[in-house]
DRENTORKOL-3810 file (N, C-alpha, C; in nm, 4 decimals):
REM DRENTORKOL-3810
@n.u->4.0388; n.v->4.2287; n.w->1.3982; ca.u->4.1538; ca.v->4.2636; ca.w->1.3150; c.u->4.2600; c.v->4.3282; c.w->1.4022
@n.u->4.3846; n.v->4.3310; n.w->1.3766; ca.u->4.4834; ca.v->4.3796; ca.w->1.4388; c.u->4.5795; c.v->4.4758; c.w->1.3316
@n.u->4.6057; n.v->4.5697; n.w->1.4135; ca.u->4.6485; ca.v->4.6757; ca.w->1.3496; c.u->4.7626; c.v->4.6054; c.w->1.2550
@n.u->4.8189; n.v->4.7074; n.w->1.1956; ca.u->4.9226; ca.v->4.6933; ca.w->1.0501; c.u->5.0904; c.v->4.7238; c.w->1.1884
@n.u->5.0938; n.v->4.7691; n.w->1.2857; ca.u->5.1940; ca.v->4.7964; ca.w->1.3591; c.u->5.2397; c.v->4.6727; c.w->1.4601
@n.u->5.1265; n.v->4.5831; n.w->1.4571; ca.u->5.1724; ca.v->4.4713; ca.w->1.5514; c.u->5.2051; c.v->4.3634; c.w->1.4702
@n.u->5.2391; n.v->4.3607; n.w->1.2904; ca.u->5.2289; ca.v->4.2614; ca.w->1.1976; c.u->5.4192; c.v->4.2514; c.w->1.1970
@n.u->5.4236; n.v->4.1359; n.w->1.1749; ca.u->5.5470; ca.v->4.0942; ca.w->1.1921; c.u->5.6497; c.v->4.2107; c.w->1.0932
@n.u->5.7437; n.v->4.2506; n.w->1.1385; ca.u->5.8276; ca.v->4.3374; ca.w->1.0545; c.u->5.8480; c.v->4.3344; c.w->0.9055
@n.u->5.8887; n.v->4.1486; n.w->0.8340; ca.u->5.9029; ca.v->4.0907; ca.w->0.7471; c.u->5.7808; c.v->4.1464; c.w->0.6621
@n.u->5.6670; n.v->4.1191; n.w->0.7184; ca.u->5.5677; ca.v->4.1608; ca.w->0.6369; c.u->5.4885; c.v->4.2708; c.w->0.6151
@n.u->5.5517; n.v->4.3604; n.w->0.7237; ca.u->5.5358; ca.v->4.5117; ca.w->0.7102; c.u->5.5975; c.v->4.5732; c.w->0.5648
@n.u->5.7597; n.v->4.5098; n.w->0.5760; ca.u->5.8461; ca.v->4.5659; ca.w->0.4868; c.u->5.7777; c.v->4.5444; c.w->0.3426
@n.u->5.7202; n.v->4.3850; n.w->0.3213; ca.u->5.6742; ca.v->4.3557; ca.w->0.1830; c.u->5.5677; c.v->4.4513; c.w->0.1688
@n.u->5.4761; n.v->4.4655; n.w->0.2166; ca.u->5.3700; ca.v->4.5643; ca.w->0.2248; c.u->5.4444; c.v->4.7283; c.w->0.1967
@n.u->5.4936; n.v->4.8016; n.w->0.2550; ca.u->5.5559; ca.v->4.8762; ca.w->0.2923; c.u->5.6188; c.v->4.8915; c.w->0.1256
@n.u->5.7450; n.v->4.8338; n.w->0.1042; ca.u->5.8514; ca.v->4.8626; ca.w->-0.0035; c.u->5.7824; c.v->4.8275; c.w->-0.1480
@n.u->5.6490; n.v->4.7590; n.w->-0.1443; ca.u->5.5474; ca.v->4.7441; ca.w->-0.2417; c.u->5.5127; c.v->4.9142; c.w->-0.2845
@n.u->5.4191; n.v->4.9707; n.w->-0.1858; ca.u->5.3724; ca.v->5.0731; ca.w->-0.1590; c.u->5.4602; c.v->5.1635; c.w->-0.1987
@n.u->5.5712; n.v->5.1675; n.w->-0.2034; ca.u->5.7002; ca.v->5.2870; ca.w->-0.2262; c.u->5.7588; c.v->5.2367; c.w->-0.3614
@n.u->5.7563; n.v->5.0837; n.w->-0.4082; ca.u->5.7818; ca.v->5.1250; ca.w->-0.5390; c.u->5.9527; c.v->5.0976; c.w->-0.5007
@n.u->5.9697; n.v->5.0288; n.w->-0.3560; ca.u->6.1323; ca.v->4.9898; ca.w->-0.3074; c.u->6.1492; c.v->4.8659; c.w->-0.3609
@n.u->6.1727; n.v->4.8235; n.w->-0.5159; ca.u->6.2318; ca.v->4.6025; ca.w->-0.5376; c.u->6.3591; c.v->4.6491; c.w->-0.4522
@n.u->6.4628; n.v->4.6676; n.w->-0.4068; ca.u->6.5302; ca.v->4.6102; ca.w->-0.3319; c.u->6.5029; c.v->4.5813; c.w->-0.1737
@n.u->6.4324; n.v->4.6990; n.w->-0.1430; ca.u->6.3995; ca.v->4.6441; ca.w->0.0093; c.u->6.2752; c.v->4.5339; c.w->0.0246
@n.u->6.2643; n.v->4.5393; n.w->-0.1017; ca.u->6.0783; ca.v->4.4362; ca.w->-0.1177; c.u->6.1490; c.v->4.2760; c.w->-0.1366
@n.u->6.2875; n.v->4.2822; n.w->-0.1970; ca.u->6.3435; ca.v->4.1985; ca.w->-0.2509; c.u->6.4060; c.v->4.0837; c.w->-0.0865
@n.u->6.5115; n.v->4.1908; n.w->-0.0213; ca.u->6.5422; ca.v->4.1783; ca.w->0.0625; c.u->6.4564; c.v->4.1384; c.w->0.2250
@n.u->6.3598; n.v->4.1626; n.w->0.1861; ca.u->6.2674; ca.v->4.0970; ca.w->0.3003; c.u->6.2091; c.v->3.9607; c.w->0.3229
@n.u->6.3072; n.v->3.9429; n.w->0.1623; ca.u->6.2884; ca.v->3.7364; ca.w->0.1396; c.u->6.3584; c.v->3.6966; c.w->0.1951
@n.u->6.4372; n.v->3.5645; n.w->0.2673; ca.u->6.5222; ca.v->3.4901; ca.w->0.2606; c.u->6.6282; c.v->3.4461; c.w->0.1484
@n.u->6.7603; n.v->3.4077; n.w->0.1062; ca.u->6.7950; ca.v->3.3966; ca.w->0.0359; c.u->6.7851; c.v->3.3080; c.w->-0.0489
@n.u->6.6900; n.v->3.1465; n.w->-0.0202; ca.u->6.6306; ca.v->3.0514; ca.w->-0.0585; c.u->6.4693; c.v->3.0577; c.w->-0.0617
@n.u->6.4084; n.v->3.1596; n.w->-0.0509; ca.u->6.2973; ca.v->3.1538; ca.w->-0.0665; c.u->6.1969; c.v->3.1245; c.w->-0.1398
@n.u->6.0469; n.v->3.0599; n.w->-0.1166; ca.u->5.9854; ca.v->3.0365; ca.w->-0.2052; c.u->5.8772; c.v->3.1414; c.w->-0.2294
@n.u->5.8304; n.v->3.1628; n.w->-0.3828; ca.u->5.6688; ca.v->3.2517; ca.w->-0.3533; c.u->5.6605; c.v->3.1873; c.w->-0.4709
@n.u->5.4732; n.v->3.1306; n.w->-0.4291; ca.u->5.3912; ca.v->3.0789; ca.w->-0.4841; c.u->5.2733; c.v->3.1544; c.w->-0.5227
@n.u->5.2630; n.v->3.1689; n.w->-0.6511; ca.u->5.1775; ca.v->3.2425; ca.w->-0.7122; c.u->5.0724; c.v->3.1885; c.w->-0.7564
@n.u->4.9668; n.v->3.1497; n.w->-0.7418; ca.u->4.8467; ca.v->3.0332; ca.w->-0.8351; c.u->4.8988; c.v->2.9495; c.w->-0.8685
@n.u->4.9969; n.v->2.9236; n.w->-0.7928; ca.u->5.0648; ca.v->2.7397; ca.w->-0.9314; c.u->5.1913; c.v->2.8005; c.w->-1.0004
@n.u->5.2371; n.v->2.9463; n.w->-0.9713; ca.u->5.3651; ca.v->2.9892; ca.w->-1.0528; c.u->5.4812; c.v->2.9650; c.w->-0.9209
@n.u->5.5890; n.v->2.9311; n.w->-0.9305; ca.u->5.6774; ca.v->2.9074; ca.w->-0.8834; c.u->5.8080; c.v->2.9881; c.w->-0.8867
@n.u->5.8548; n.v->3.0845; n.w->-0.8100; ca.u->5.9591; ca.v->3.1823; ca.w->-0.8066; c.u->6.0843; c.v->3.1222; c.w->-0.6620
@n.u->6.1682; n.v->3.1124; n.w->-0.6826; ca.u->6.2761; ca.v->3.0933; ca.w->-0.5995; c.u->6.3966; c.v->3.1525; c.w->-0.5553
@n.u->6.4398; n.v->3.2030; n.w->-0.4229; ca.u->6.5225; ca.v->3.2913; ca.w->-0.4361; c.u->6.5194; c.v->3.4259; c.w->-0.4411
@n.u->6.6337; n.v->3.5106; n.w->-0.4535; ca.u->6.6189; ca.v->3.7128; ca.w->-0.4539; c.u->6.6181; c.v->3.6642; c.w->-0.6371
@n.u->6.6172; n.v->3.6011; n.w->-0.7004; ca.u->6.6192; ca.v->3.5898; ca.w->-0.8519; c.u->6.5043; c.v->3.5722; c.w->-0.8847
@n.u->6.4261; n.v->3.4689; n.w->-0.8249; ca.u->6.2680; ca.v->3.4521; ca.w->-0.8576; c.u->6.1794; c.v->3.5807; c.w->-0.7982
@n.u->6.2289; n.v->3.6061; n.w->-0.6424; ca.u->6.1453; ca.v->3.7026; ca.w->-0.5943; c.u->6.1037; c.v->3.8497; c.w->-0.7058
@n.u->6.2661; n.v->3.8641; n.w->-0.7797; ca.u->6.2680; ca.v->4.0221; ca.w->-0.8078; c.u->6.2163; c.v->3.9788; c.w->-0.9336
@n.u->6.2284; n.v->3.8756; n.w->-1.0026; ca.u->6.1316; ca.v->3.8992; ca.w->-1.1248; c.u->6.0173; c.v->3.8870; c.w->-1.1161
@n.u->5.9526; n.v->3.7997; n.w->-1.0174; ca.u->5.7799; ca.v->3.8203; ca.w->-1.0107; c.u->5.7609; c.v->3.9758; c.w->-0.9563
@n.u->5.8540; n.v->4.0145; n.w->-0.8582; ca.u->5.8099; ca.v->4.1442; ca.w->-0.8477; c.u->5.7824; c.v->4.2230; c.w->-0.9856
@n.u->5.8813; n.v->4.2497; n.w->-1.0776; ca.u->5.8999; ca.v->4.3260; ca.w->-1.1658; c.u->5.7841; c.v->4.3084; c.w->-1.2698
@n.u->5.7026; n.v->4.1607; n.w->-1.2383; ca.u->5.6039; ca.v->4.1249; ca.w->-1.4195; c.u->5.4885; c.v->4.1186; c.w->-1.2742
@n.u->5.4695; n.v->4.0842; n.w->-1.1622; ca.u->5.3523; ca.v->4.1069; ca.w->-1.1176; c.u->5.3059; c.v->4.2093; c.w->-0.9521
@n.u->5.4201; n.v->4.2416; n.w->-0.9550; ca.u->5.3883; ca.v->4.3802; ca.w->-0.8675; c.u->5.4781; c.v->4.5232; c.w->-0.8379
@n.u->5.5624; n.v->4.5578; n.w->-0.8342; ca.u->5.5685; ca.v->4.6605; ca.w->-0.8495; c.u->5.6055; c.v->4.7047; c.w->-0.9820
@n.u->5.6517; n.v->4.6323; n.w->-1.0514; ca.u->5.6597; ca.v->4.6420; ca.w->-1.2038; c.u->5.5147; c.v->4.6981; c.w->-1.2846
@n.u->5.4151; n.v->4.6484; n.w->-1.1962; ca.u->5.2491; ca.v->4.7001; ca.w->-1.2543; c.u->5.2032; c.v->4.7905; c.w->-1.1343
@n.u->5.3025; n.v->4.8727; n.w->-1.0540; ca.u->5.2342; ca.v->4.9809; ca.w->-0.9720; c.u->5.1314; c.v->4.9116; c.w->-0.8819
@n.u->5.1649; n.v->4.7946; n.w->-0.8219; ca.u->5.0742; ca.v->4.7276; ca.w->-0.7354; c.u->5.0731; c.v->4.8084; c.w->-0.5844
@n.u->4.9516; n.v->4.8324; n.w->-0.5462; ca.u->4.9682; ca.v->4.9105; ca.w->-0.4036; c.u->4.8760; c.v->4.8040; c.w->-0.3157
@n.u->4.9154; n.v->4.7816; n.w->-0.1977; ca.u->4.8529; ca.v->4.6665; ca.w->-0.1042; c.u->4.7936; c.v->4.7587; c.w->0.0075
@n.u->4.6785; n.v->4.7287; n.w->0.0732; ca.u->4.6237; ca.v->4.7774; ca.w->0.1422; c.u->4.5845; c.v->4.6686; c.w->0.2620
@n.u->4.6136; n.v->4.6752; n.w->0.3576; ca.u->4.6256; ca.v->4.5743; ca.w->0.4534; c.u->4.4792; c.v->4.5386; c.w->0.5056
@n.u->4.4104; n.v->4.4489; n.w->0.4839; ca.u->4.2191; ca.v->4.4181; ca.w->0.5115; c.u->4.2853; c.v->4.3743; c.w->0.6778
@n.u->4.3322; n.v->4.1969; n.w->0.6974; ca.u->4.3396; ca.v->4.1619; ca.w->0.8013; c.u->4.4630; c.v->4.0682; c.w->0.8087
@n.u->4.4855; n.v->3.9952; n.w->0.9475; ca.u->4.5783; ca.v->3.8936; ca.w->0.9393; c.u->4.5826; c.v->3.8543; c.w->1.0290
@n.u->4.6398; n.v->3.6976; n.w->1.0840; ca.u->4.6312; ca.v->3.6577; ca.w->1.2057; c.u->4.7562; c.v->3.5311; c.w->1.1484
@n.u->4.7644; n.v->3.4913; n.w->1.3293; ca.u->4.9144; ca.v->3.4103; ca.w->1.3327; c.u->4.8375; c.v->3.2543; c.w->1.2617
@n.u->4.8711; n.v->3.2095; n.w->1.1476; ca.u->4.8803; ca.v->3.0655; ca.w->1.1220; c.u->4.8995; c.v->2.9513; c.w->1.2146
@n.u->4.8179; n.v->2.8387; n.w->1.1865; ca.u->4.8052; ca.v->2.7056; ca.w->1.2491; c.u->4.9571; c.v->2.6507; c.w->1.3031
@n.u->5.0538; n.v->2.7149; n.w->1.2072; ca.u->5.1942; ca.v->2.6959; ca.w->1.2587; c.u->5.3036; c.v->2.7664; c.w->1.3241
@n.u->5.4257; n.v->2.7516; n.w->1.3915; ca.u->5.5382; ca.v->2.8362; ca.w->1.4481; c.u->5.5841; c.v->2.9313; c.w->1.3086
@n.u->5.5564; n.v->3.0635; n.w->1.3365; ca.u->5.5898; ca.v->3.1662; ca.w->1.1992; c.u->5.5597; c.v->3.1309; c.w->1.0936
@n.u->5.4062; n.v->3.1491; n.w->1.1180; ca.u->5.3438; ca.v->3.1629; ca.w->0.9633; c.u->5.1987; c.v->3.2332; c.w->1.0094
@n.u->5.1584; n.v->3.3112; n.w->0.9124; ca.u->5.0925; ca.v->3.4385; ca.w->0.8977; c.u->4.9911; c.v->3.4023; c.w->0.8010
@n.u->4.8495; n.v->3.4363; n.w->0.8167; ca.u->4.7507; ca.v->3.4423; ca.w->0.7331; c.u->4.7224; c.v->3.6109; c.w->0.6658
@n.u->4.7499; n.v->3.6612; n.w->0.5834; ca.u->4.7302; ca.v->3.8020; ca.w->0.5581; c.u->4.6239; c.v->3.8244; c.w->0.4002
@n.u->4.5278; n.v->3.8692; n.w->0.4646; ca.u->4.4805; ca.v->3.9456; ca.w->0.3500; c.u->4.5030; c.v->4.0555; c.w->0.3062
@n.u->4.4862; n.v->4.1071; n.w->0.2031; ca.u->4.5380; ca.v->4.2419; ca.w->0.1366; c.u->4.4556; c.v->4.2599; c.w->0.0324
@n.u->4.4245; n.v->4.3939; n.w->0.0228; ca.u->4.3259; ca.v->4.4094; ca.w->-0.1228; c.u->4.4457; c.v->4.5128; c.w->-0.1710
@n.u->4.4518; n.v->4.4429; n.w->-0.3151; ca.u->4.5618; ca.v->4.5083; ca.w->-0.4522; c.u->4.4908; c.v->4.5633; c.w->-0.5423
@n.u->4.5670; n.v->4.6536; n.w->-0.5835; ca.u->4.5265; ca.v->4.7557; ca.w->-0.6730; c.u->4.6191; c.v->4.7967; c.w->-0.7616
@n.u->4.6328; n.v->4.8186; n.w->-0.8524; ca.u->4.7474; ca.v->4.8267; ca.w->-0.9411; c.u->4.6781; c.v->4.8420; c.w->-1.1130
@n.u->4.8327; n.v->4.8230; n.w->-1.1793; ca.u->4.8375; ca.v->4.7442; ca.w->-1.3338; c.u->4.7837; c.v->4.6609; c.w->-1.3424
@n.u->4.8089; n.v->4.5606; n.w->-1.2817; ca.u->4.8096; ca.v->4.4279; ca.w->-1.2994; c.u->4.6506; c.v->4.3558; c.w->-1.2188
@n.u->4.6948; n.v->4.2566; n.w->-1.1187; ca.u->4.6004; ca.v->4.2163; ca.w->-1.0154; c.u->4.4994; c.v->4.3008; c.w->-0.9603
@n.u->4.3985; n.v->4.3269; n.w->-0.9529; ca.u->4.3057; ca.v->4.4303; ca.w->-0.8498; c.u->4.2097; c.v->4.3027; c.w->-0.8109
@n.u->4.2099; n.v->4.3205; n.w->-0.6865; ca.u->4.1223; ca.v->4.2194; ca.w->-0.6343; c.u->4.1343; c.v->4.2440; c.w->-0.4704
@n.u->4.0382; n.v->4.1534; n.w->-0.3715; ca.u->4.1147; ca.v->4.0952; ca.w->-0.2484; c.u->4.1614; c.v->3.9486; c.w->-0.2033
@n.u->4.2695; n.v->3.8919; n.w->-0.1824; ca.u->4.2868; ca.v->3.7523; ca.w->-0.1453; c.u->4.3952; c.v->3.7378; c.w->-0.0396
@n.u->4.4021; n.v->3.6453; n.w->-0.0038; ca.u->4.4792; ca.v->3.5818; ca.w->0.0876; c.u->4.5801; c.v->3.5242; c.w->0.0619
@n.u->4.7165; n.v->3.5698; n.w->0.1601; ca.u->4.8218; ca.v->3.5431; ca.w->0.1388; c.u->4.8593; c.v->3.4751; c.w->0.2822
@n.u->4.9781; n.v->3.3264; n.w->0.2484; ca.u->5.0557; ca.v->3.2441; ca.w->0.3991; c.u->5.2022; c.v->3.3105; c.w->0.3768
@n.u->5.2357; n.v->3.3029; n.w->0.4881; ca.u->5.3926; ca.v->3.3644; ca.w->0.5082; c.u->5.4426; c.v->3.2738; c.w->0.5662
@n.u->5.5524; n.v->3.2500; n.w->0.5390; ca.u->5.6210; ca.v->3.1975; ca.w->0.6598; c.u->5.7667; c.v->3.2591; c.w->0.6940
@n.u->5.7546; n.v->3.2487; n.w->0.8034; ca.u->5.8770; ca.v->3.3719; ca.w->0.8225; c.u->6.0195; c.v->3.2398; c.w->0.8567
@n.u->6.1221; n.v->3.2778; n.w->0.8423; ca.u->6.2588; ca.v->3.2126; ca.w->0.9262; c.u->6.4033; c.v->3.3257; c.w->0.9236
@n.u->6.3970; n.v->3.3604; n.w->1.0764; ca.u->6.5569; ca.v->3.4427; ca.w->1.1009; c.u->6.4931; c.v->3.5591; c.w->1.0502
@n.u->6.3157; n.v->3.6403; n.w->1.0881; ca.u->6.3182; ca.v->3.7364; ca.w->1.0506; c.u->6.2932; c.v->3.7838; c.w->0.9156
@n.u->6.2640; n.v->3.7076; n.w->0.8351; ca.u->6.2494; ca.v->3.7536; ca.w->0.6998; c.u->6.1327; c.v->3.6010; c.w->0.6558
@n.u->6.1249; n.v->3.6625; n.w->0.5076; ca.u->6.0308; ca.v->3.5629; ca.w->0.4580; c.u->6.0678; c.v->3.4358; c.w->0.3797
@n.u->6.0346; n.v->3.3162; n.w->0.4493; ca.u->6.1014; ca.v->3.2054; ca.w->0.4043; c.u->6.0051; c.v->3.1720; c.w->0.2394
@n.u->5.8792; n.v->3.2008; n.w->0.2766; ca.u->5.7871; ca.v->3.1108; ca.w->0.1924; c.u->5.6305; c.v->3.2001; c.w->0.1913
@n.u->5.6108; n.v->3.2054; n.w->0.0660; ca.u->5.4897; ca.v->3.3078; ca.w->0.0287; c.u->5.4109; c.v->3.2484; c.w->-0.0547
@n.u->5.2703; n.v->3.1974; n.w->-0.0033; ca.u->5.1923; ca.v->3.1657; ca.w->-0.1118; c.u->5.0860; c.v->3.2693; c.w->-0.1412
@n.u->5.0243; n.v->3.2422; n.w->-0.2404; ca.u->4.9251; ca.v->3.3372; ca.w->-0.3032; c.u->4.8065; c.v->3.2270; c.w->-0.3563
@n.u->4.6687; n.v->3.2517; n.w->-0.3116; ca.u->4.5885; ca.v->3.2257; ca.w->-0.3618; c.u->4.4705; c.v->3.2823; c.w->-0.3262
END
């Protein structure tokens, strides 16, 4: 495992502005076309991002705790697990990132 300080910035911040309860800096660590994929739910954009935030994580006091992560099969993309705890979700699973220009292009969840 590799520490939470060598994890790409982008995904520090989501982690990070989760934890604090920050939707704009949680918001802002997307891209402005971004995708996050939720089980098959589909969010697009700082419009999709901030409402899944609001109905499935910090809106339900979701706190992420960083398990592990490593660099993906591809150029900027991230395998990250996280165990959640919250309102809402409590569990551990795995999350893909993909980063572009520093921020997060594309987020799946399963």
């Amino acid at each position: 495992m590799t520490t939470a300080q060598e994890l790409p910035e982008a995904i520090r911040i989501f982690i990070d502005a989760t934890n604090r309860g920050d939707t704009d800096a949680f918001v802002n660590a997307f891209t402005d076309d971004a995708t996050l994929m939720d089980w098959g739910r589909e969010f697009t954009g700082h419009h999709g991002v901030r409402k899944w935030d609001s109905t499935d994580n910090i809106g339900v006091r979701s706190h992420f705790e960083l398990v592990d992560w490593s660099a993906g099969p591809d150029p900027d993309t991230y395998m990250v697990t996280l165990k959640v705890t919250g309102d809402g979700y409590n569990g551990t699973g795995p999350m893909r990132f993909e980063l572009r220009d520093g921020r997060i292009a594309d987020l799946r969840i399963s």
